[in-house]
N, CA, C and O atoms as CSV, one atom per row, in Angstrom:
chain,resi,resn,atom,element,x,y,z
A,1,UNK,N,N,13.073,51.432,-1.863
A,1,UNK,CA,C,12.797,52.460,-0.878
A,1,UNK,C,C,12.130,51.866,0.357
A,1,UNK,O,O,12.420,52.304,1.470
A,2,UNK,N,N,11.176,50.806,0.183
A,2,UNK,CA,C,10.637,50.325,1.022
A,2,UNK,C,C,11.509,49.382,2.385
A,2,UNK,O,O,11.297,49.247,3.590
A,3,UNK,N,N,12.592,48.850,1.384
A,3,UNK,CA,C,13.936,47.881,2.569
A,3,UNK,C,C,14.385,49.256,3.172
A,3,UNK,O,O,14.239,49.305,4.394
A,4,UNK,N,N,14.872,50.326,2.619
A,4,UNK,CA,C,15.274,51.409,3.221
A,4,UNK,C,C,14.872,51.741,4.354
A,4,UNK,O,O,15.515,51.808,5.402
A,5,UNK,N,N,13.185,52.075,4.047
A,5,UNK,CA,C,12.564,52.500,5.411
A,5,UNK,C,C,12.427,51.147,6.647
A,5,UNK,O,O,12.348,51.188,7.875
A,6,UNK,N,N,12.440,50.320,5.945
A,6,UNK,CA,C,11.804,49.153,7.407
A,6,UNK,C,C,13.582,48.963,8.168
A,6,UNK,O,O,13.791,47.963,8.855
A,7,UNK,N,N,14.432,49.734,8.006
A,7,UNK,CA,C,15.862,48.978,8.056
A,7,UNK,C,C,15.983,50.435,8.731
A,7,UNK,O,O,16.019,50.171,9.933
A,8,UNK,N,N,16.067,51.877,8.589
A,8,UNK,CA,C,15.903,53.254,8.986
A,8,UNK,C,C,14.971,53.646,9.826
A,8,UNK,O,O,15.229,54.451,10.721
A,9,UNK,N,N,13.748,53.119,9.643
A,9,UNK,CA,C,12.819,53.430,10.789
A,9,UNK,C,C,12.608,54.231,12.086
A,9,UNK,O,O,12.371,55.410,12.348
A,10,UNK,N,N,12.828,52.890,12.918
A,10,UNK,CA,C,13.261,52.901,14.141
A,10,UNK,C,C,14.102,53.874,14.527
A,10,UNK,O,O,13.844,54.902,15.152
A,11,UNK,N,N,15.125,53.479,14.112
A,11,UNK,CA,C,16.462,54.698,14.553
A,11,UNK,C,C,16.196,56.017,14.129
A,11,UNK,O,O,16.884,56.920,14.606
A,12,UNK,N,N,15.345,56.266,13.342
A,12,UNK,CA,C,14.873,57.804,12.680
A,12,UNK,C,C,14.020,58.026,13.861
A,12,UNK,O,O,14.293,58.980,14.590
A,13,UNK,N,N,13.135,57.350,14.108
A,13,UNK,CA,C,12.426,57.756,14.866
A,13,UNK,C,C,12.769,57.762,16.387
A,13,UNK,O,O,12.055,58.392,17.167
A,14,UNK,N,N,13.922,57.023,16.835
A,14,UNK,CA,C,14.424,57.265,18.042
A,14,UNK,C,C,15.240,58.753,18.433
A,14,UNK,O,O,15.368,59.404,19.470
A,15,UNK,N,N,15.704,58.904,17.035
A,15,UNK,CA,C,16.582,60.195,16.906
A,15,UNK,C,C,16.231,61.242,16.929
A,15,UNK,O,O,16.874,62.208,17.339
A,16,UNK,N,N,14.687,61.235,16.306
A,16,UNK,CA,C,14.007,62.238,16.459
A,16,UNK,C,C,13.482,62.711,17.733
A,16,UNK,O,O,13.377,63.884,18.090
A,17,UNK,N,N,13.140,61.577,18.425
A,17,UNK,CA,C,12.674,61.414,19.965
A,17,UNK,C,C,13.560,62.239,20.850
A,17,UNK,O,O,13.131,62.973,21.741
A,18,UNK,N,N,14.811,62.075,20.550
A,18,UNK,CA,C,15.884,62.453,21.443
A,18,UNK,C,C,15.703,63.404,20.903
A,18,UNK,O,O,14.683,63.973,21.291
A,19,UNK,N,N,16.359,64.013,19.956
A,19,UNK,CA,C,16.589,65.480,19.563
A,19,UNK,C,C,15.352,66.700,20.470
A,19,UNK,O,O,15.620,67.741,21.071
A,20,UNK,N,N,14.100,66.079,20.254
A,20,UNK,CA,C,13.015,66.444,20.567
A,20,UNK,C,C,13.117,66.829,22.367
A,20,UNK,O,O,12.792,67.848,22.977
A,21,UNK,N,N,13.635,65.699,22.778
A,21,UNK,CA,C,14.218,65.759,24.219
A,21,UNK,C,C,15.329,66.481,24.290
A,21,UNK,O,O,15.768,66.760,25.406
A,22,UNK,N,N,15.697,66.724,23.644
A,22,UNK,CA,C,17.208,67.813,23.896
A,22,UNK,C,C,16.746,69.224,23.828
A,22,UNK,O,O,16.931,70.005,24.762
A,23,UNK,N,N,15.978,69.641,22.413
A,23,UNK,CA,C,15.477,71.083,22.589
A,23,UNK,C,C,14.697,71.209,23.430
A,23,UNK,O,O,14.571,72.401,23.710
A,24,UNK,N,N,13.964,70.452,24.115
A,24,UNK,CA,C,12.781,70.475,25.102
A,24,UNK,C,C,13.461,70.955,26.453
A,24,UNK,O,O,13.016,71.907,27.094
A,25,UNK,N,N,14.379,70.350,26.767
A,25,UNK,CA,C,15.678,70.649,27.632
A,25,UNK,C,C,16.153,71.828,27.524
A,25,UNK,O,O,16.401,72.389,28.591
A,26,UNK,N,N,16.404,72.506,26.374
A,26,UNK,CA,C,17.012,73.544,26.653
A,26,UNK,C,C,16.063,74.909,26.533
A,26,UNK,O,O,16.344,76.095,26.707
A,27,UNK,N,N,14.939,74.306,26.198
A,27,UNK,CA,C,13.626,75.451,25.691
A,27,UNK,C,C,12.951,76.078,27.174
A,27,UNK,O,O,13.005,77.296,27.347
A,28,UNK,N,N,12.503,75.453,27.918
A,28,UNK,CA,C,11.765,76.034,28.985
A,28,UNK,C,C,11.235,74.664,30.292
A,28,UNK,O,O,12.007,73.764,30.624
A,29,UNK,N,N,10.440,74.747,30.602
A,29,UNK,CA,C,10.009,74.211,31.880
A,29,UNK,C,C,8.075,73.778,31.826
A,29,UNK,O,O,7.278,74.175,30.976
A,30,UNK,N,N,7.876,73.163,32.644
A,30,UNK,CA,C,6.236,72.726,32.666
A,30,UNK,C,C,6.595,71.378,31.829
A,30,UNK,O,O,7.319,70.412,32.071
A,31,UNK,N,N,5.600,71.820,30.518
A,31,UNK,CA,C,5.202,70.681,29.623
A,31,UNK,C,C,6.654,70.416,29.025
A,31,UNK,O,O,7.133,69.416,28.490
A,32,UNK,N,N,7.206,71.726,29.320
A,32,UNK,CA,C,8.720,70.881,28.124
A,32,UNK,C,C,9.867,69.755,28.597
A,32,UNK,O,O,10.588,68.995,27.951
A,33,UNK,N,N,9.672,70.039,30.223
A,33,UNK,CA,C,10.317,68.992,31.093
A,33,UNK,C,C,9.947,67.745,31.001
A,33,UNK,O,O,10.698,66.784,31.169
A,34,UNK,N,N,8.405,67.684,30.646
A,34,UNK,CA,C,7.743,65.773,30.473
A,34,UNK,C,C,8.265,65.261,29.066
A,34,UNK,O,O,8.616,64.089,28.930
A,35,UNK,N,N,8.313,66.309,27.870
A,35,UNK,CA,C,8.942,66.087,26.629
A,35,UNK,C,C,10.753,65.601,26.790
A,35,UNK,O,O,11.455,64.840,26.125
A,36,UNK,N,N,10.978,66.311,27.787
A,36,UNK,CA,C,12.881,65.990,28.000
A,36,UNK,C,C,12.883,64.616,28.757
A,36,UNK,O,O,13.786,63.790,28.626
A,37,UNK,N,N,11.736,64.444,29.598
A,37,UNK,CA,C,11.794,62.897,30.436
A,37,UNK,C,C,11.491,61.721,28.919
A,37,UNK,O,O,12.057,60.656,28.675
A,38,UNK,N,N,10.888,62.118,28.482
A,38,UNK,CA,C,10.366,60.901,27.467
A,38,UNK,C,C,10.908,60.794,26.355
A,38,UNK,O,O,10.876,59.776,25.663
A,39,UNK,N,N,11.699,62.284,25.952
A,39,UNK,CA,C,12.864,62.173,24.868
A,39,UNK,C,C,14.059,61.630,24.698
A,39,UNK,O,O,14.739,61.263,23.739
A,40,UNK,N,N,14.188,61.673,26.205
A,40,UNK,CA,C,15.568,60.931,26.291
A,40,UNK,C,C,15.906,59.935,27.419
A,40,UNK,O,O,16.927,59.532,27.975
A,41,UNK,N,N,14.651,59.735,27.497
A,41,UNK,CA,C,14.222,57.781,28.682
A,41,UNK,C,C,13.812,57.247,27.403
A,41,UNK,O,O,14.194,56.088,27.239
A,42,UNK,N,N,13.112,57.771,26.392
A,42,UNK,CA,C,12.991,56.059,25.497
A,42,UNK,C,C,13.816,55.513,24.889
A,42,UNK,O,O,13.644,54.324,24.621
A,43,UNK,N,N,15.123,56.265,24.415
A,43,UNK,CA,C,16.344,55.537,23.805
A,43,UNK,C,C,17.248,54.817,25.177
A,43,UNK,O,O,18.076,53.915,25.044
A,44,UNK,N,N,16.964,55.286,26.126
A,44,UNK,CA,C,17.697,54.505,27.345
A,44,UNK,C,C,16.675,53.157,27.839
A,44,UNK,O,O,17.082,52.130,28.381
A,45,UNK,N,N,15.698,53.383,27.597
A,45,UNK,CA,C,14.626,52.227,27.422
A,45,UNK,C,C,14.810,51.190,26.573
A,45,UNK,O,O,14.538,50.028,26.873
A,46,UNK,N,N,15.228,51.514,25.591
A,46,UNK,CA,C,15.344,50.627,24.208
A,46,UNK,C,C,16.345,49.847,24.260
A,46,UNK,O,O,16.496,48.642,24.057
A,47,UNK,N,N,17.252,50.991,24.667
A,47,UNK,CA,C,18.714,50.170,25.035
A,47,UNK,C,C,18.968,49.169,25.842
A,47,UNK,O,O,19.787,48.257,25.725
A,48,UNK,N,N,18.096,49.436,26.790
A,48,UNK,CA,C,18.174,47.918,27.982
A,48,UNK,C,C,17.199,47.226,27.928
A,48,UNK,O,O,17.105,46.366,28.803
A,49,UNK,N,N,16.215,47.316,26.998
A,49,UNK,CA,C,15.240,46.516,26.618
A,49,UNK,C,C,15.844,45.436,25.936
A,49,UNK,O,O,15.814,44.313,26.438
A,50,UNK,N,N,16.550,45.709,24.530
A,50,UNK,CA,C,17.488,45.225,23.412
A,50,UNK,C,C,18.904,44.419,24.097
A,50,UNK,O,O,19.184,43.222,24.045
A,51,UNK,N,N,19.256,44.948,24.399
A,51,UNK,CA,C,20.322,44.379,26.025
A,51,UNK,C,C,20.133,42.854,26.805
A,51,UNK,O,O,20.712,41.771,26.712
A,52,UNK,N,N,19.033,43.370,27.597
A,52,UNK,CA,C,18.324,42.329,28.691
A,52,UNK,C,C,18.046,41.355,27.349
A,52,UNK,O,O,18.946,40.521,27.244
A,53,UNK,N,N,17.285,41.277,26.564
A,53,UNK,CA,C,16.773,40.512,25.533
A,53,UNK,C,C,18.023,39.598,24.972
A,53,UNK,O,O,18.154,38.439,25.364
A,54,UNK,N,N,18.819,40.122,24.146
A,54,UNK,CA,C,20.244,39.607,23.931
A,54,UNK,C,C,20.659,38.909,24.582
A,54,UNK,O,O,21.333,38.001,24.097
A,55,UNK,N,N,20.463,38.987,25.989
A,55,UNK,CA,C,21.590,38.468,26.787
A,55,UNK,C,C,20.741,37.136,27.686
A,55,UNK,O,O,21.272,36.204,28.291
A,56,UNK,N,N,19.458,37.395,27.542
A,56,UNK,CA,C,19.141,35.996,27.609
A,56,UNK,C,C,18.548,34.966,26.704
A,56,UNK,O,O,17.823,34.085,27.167
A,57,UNK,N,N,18.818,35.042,25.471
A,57,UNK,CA,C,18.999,34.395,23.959
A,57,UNK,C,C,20.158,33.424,23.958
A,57,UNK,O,O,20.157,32.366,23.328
A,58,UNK,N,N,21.297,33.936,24.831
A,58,UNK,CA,C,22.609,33.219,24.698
A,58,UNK,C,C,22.642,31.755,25.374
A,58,UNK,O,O,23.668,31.076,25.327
């Protein structure tokens, strides 16, 4: 269970992030707009974090 979680993690928790940013999006305005910026900028974060990184390894 333990390889499970260290291997699931991340991506659970990115998914959740987003999702979180998606209803936040469709829920209302104020505080729920900073929840939609950060729900769905940290998987676009990650992505070109993981990216940029990769690509100068080669």
């Amino acid at each position: 269970m333990r390889a499970s979680w260290s291997l699931w993690g991340w991506p659970l928790a990115i998914a959740i992030l987003s999702g979180a940013g998606l209803v936040g999006g469709l829920l209302g305005d104020g505080g729920w707009d900073w929840l939609t910026w950060v729900g769905l900028g940290m998987p676009c974060v990650v992505a070109i974090w993981f990216g940029l990184r990769g690509r100068s390894s080669r």
